[in-house]
C-alpha positions in Angstrom: -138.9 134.2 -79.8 -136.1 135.9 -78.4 -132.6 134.5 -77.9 -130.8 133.9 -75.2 -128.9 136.7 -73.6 -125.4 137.5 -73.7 -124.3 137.3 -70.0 -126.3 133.5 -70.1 -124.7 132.7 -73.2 -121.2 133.5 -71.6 -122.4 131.4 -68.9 -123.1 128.7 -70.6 -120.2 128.3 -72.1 -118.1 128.4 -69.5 -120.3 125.8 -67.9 -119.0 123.5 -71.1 -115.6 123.8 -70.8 -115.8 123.3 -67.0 -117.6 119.9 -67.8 -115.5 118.9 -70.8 -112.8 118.6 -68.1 -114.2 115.9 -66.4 -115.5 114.1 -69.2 -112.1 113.8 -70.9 -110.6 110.3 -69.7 -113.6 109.0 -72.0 -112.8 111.6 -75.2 -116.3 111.7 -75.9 -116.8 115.5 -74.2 -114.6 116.9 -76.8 -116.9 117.2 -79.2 -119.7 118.6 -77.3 -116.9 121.2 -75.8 -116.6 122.9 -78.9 -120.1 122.3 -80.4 -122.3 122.7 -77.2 -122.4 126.5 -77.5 -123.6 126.3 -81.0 -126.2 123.8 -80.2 -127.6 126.1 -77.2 -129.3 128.8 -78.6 -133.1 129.4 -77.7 -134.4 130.1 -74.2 -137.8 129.0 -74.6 -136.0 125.5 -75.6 -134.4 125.0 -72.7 -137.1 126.3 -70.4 -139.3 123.0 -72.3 -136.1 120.4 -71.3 -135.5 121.8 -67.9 -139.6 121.7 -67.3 -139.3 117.7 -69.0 -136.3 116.6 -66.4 -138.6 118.4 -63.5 -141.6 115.7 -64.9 -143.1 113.2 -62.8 -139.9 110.3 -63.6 -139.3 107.9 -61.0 -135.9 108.9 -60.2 -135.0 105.7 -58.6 -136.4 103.6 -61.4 -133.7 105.1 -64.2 -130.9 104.9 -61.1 -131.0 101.5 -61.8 -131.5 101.5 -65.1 -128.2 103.3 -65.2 -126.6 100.9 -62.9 -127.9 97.9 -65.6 -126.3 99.9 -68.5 -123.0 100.5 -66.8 -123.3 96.4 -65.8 -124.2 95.9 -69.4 -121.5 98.2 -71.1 -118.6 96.1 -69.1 -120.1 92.7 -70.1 -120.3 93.6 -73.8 -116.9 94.6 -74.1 -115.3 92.0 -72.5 -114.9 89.9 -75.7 -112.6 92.2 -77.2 -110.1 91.3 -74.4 -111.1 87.7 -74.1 -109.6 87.5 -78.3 -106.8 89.9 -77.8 -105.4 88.1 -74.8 -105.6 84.6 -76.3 -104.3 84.8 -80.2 -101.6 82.6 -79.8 -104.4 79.6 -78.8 -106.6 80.7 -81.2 -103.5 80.0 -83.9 -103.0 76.7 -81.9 -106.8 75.6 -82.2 -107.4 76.4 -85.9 -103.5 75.9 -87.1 -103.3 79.3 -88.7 -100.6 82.2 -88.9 -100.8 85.4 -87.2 -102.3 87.4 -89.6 -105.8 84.9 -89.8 -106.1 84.5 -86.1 -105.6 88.7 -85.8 -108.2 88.8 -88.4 -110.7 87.4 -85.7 -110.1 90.3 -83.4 -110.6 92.9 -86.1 -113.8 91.3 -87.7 -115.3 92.7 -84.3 -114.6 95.8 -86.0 -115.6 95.7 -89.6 -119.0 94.3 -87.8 -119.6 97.4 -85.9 -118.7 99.8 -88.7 -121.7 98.0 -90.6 -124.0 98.0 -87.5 -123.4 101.6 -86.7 -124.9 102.7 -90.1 -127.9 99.9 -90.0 -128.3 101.0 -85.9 -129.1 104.7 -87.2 -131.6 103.8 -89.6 -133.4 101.5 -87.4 -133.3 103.1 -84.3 -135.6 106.0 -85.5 -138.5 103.8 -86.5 -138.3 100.6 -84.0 -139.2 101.0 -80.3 -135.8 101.3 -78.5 -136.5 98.2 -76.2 -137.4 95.8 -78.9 -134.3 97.0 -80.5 -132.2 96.7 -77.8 -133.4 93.5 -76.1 -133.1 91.8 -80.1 -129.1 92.9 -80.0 -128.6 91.4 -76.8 -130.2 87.9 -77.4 -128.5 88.2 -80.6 -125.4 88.7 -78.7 -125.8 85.8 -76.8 -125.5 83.5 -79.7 -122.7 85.0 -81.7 -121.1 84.2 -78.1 -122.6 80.7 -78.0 -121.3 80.5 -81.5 -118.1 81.8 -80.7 -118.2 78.9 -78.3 -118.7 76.3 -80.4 -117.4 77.3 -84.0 -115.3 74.4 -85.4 -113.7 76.2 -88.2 -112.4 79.3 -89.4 -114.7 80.6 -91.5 -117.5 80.0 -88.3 -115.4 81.8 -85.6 -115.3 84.7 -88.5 -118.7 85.0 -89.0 -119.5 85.2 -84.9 -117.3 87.7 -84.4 -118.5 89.5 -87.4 -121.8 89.2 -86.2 -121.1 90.3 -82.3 -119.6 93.7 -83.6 -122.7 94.2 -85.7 -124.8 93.6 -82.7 -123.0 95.2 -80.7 -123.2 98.4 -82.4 -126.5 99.0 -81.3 -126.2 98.8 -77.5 -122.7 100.6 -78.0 -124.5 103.1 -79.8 -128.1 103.6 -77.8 -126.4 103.7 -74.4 -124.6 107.1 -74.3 -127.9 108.1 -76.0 -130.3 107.1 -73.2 -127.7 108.4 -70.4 -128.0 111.8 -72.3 -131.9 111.9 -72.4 -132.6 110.4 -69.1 -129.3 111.4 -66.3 -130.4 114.0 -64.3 -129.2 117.4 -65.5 -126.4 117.9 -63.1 -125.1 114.1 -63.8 -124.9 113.7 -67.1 -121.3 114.6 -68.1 -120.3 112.1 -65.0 -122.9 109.1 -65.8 -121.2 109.8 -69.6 -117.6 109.4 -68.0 -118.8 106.1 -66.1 -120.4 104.5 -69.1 -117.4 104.7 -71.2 -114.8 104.3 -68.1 -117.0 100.9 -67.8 -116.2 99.8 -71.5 -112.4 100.0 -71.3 -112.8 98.3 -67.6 -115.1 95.6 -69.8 -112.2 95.0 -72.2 -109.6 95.1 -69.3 -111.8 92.8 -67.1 -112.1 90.4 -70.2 -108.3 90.3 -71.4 -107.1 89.3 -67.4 -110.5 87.1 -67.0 -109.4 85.3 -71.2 -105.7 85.2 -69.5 -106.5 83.6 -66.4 -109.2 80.6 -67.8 -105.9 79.7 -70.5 -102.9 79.9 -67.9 -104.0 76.3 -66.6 -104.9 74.3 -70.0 -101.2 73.1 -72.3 -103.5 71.5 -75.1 -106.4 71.9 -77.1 -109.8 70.7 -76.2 -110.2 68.9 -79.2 -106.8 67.0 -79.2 -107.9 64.2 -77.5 -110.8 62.6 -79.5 -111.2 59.9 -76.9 -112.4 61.9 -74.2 -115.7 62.2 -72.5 -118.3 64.7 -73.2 -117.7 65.9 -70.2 -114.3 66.3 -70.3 -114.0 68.1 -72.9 -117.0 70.4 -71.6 -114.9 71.3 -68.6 -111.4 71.6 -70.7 -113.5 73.8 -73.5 -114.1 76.5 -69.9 -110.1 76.6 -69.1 -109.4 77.1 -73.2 -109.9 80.4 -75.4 -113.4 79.3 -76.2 -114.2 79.6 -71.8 -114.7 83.1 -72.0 -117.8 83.5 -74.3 -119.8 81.3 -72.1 -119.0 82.9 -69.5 -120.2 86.0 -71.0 -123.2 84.2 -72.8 -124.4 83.3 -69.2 -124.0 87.0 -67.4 -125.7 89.0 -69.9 -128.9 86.4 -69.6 -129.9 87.9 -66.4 -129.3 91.3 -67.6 -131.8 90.7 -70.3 -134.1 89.5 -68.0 -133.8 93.1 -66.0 -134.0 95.0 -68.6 -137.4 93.1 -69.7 -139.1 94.1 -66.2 -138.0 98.1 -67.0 -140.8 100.0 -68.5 -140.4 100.8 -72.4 -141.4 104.3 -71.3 -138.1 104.7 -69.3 -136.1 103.0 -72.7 -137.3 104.5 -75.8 -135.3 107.2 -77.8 -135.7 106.9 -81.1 -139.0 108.3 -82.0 -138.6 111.5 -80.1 -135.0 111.8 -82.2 -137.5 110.7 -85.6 -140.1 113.7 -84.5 -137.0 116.4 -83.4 -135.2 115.7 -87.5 -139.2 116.4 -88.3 -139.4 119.7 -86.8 -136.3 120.9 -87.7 -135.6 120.4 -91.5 -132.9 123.0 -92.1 -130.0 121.9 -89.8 -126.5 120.6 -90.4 -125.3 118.3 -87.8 -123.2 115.1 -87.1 -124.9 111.5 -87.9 -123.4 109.6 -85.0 -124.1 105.8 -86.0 -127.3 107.3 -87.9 -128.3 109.7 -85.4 -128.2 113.1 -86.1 -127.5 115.9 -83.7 -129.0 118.6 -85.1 -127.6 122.1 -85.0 -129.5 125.3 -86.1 -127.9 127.2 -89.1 -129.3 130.5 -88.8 -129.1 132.7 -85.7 -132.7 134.4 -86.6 -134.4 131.1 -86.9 -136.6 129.7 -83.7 -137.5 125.9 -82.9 -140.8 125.6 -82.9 -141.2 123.3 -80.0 -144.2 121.4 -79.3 -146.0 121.0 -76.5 -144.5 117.7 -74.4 -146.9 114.9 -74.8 -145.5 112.5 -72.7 -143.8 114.0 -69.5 -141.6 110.7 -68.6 -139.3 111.9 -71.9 -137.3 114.4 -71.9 -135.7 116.5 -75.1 -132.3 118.2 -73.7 -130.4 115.2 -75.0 -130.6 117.0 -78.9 -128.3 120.1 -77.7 -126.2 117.3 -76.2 -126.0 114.2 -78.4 -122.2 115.0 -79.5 -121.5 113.2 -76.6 -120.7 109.7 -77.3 -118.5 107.1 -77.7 -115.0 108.2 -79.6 -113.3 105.6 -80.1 -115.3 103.6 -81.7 -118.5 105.1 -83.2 -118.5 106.0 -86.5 -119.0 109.7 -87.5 -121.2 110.3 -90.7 -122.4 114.0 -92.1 -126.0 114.6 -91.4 -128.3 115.2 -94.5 -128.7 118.6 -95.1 -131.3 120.7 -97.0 -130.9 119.6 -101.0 -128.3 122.4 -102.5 -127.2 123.4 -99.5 -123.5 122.3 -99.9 -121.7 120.8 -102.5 -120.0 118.0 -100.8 -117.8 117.3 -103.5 -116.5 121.3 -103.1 -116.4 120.0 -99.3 -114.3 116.8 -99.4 -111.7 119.2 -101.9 -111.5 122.0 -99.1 -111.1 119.6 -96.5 -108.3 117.4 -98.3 -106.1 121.0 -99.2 -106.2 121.3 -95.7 -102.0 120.0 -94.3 -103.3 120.9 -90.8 -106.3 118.7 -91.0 -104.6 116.3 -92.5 -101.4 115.8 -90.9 -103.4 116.2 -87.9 -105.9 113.0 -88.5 -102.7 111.0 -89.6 -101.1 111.5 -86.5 -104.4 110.6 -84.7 -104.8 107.5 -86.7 -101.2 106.2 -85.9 -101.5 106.6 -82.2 -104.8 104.1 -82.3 -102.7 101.9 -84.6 -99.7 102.1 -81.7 -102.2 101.5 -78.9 -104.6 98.6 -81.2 -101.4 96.5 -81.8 -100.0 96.7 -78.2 -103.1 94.9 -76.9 -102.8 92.5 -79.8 -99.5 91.5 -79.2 -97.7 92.8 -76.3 -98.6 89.6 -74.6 -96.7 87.2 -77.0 -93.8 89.5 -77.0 -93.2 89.4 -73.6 -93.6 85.3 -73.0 -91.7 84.7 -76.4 -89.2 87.6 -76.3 -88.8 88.9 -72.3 -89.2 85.1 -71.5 -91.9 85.9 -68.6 -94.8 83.5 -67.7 -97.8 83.7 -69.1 -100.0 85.1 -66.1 -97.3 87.7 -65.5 -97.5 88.6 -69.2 -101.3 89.3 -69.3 -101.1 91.1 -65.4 -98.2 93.0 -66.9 -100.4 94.5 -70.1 -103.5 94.9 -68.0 -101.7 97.4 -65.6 -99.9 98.7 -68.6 -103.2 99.9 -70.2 -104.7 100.5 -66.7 -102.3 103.1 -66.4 -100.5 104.4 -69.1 -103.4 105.0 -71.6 -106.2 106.5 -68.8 -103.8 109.0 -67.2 -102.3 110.2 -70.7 -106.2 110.7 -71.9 -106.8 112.2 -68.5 -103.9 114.8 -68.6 -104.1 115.7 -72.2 -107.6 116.5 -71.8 -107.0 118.9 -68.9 -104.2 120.1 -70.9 -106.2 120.6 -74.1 -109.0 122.2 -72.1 -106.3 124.7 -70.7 -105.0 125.8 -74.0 -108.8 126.1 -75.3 -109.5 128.5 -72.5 -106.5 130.4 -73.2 -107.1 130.4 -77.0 -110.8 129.8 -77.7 -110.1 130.8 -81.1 -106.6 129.2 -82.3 -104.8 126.1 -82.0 -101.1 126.4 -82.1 -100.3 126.1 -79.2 -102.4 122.6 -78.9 -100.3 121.5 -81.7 -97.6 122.6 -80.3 -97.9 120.7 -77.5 -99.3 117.5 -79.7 -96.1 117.7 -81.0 -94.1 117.7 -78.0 -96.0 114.8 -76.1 -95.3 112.9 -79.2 -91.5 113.9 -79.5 -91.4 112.6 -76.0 -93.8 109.1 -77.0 -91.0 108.7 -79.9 -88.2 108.7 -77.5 -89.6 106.4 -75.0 -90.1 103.9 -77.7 -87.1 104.2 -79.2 -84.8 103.5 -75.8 -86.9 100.6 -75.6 -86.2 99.2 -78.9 -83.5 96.9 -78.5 -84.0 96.1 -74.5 -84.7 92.7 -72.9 -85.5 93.9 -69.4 -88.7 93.4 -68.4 -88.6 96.5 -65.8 -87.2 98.9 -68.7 -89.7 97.6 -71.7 -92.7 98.0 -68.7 -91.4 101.0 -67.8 -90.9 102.5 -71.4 -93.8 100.9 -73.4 -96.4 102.9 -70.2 -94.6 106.1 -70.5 -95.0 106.3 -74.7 -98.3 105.2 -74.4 -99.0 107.9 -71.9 -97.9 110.6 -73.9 -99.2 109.3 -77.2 -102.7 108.8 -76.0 -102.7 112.0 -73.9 -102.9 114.2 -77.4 -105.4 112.6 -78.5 -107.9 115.1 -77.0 -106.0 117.6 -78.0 -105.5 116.6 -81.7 -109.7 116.4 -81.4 -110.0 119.8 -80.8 -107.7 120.7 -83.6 -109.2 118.2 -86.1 -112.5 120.1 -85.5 -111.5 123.9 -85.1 -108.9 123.6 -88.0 -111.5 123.4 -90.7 -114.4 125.5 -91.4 -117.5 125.5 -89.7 -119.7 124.3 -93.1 -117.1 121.3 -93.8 -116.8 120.3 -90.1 -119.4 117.5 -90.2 -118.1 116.0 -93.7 -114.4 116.7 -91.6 -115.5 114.6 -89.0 -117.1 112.0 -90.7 -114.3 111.5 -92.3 -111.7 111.4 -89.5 -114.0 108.6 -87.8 -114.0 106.7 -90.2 -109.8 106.9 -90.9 -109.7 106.0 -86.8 -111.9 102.9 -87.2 -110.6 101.5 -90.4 -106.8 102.1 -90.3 -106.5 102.8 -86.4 -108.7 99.6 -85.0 -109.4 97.5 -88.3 -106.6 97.4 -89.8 -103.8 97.6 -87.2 -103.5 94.1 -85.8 -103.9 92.7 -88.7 -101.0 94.9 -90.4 -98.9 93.5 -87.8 -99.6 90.0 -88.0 -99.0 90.0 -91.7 -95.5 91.2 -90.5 -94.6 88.4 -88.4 -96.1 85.8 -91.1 -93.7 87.4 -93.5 -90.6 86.5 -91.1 -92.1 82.8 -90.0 -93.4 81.7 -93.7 -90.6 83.2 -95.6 -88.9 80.4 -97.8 -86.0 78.1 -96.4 -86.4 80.3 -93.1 -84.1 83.1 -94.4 -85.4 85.7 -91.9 -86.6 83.8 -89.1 -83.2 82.9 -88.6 -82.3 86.6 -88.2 -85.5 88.1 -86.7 -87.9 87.0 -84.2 -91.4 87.4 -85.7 -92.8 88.8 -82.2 -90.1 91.2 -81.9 -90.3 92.4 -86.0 -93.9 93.1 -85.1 -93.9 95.2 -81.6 -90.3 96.8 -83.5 -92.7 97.9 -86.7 -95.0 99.1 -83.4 -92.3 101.0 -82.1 -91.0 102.5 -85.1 -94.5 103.7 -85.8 -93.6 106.6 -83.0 -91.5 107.9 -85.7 -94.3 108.8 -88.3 -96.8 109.7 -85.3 -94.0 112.8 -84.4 -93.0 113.7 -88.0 -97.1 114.1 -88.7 -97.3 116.0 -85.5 -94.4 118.4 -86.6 -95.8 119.0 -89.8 -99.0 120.2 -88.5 -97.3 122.7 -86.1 -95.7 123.9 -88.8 -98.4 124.3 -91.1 -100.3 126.0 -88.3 -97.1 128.1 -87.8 -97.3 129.5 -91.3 -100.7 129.7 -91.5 -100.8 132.3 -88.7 -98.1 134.4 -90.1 -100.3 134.6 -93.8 -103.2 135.5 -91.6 -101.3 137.5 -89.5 -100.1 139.2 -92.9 -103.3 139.7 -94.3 -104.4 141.3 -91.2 -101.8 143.3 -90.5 -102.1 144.3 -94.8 -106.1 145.0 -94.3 -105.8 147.5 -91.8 -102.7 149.5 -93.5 -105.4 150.0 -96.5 -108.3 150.7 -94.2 -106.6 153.4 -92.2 -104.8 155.1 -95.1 -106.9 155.2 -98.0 -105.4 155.7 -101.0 -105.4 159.2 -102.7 -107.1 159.6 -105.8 -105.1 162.5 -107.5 -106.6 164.0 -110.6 -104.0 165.8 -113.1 
């Protein structure tokens, strides 16, 4: 079975970058920018996936069964803003400090970190429908729950539960996108499914801000009220948003019902793929593995396609998910193939990949903790109303965050062009966007204009988040090509721990340190919402001192390279003489 060609290899390739471009506001392309022309490498395999996308599908019929999943992927995420937006009542309704009520908005998290790894053993084995339609009624009453939990300890356990759940829509959507979009729309119908999670968690923090800007108490002050009163003051509290979201993914469960499982089902043609192909390395995205081949003389053995309503291009493709939040683990491998532990030592002597993850890490940390509490800071600190405060934040991360992505991914994909094979210039300019994040947060640091803090809080976030792609593509090409899925397992799992997890809560414990301290000794001096968006800003600091390591660690690695080169071919051109006395 012959290989593909040079000239359509070349092709392809350039085909990837071209796409990576317009994938990049989602971060999810980078990935499949630099493994996609690994993955692509027998003819005869994509003549079998461009015969399965020519099958008899019912192109209309999985039109709006993308339309459902984009409806779906905003409704899902809309809790995460409905929480973020509404701490302060949340603190009110349970009497708790910052750091317990933050705690609720990162439980989401740990949830989904545990889902993702249950999601890829079950997705495999259980029909993709069954799965998916059990998540979503599951989701419904972690929101019900969410609803009506009394205490803390209920309210920690829903939201526990909803990120666990969660996971597996989070996880299969990208993956049904990839096997069923149409060849030419699949990096877009990518773009729109994860542009239609941030406008989910967007859409729930104004929707969570609006429902509380008209309530002053707690529904369950007044003990003496009527069922129904407290029904209708339970809508305009915190607690309004999860029913509204129980009752709009009810009739998105009901649609997907009517779709044909033929149209839905994934997992066993990903179960029978891992089958065929035992000697791969690859990444295990929430459990799934995308497989890539190892040696350039071996062939898929491809079998005939059985059922011509499923297609197989999405196994060359299935880098492309969600960043942000899915959790990266290295795909089994062939026994004695690799000795992880020889792995994990090589990748942790590496200052580039370090320093590089670090940096990465802090920047989710700066953007996790602005959502959490930018809102408080500017009612408490600014002194601006409370609708202002969450319009002000949603057009903050409207902006600031999508257009920083946006340009650092064109940037990045520049730069790779330019140097396919290096990466200091993309640190370079890492370092640079960051140098100017840092300043932008530091001018801001003592002001109490509201024009200035908007003004300065959306530029830093712009050029902190826009090297994010670029600190991707470094965190992958730094590092061997043997460690990379062990390299990327592990940076995943550093972003959703320390970036998401861990951040708010950090920040919380903060300001409880300033409110609870003894005698009031340092509230009297510092303002627990301004100590925690100052720790926020200062943050900037690290972010550009990691960034500037990492340049110059890729500086002097370049000149030892450039050395041993340069040392290499003095001895092959002159060989030494052997003279014989």
């Amino acid at each position: 079975m012959s290989l593909i060609g040079e000239r359509d290899n070349i092709s392809l390739l350039s085909e990837t970058k071209r796409s990576s471009r317009s994938s990049f506001p989602t971060l999810q392309g980078l990935y499949m920018s630099l493994f996609e022309g690994e993955m692509i490498s027998d003819e005869n395999y994509l003549v079998t996936a461009e015969q399965s996308r020519s099958s008899n599908i019912d192109r209309k019929l999985i039109k709006l069964q993308f339309f459902v999943t984009v409806a779906l992927s905003i409704v899902v995420c809309m809790d995460h803003g409905f929480v973020a937006c509404n701490l302060e009542w949340i603190e009110k309704s349970f009497g708790v400090g910052y750091t317990q009520s933050s705690i609720i908005g990162s439980m989401v998290y740990m949830g989904f970190l545990v889902g993702s790894l249950v999601t890829g053993i079950f997705l495999p084995i259980i029909k993709s429908k069954v799965l998916l339609l059990s998540s979503l009624i599951m989701i419904n009453l972690t929101c019900l729950y969410s609803f009506k939990a009394d205490s803390l300890a209920e309210i920690y356990a829903a939201r526990f539960f909803t990120g666990f759940f969660q996971s597996v829509v989070i996880v299969y959507i990208p993956l049904w996108v990839d096997q069923y979009a149409p060849k030419s729309n699949i990096t877009s119908w990518l773009a729109y499914q994860q542009l239609s999670g941030m406008l989910g968690i967007l859409s729930g923090y104004l929707l969570g801000g609006i429902l509380t800007c008209f309530t002053t108490e707690d529904i369950f002050i007044n003990i003496n009220s009527t069922y129904t009163d407290r029904f209708i003051a339970s809508i305009l509290s915190w607690r309004g948003p999860f029913l509204i979201q129980f009752i709009v993914i009810i009739p998105i469960i009901a649609i997907i019902t009517l779709f044909p499982a033929s149209i839905l089902d994934i997992g066993q043609e990903y179960s029978r793929f891992n089958s065929d192909n035992s000697r791969t390395t690859g990444l295990l995205v929430s459990g799934v593995t995308v497989q890539r081949s190892t040696d350039a003389n071996n062939d898929f053995s491809v079998k005939p396609i059985t059922n011509p309503n499923i297609n197989k291009v999405n196994y060359q493709r299935g880098s492309k998910l969600q960043r942000s939040s899915i959790l990266l683990l290295p795909s089994m491998t062939r026994k004695g193939d690799v000795n992880k532990k020889e792995e994990l030592s090589e990748i942790c002597s590496n200052p580039i990949y370090i320093f590089t993850t670090l940096s990465t890490c802090g920047v989710y940390c700066f953007v996790t903790g602005l959502i959490f509490w930018m809102n408080q800071y500017l009612t408490q600190v600014i002194l601006i109303d409370r609708f202002s405060a969450i319009f002000t934040v949603f057009c903050v991360f409207l902006i600031g965050p999508t257009l920083g992505v946006y340009f650092g991914g064109i940037t990045g994909d520049i730069l790779n062009e330019y140097r396919p094979q290096g990466f200091g210039w993309i640190l370079t300019f890492c370092f640079f966007f960051s140098l100017f994040g840092f300043i932008a947060s530091m001018s801001i640091l003592k002001t109490r204009s509201y024009i200035a803090f908007v003004w300065g809080i959306t530029i830093a976030l712009f050029f902190l988040t826009g090297t994010l792609p670029m600190s991707l593509i470094v965190s992958m090409k730094c590092v061997s090509s043997h460690t990379r899925p062990m390299a990327t397992a592990l940076a995943q799992f550093i972003f959703n721990l320390f970036g998401f997890l861990i951040a708010p809560v950090f920040i919380g414990a903060i300001m409880d340190i300033i409110d609870l301290f003894p005698f009031g000794a340092l509230k009297y001096k510092y303002d627990p919402h301004s100590a925690g968006i100052i720790t926020l800003l200062y943050l900037t600091a690290p972010i550009f001192f990691m960034y500037g390591i990492a340049m110059f660690s890729s500086c002097c690695y370049c000149m030892i390279r450039q050395n041993t080169t340069s040392r290499n071919n003095s001895q092959t051109n002159n060989p030494m003489k052997i003279v014989i006395q």
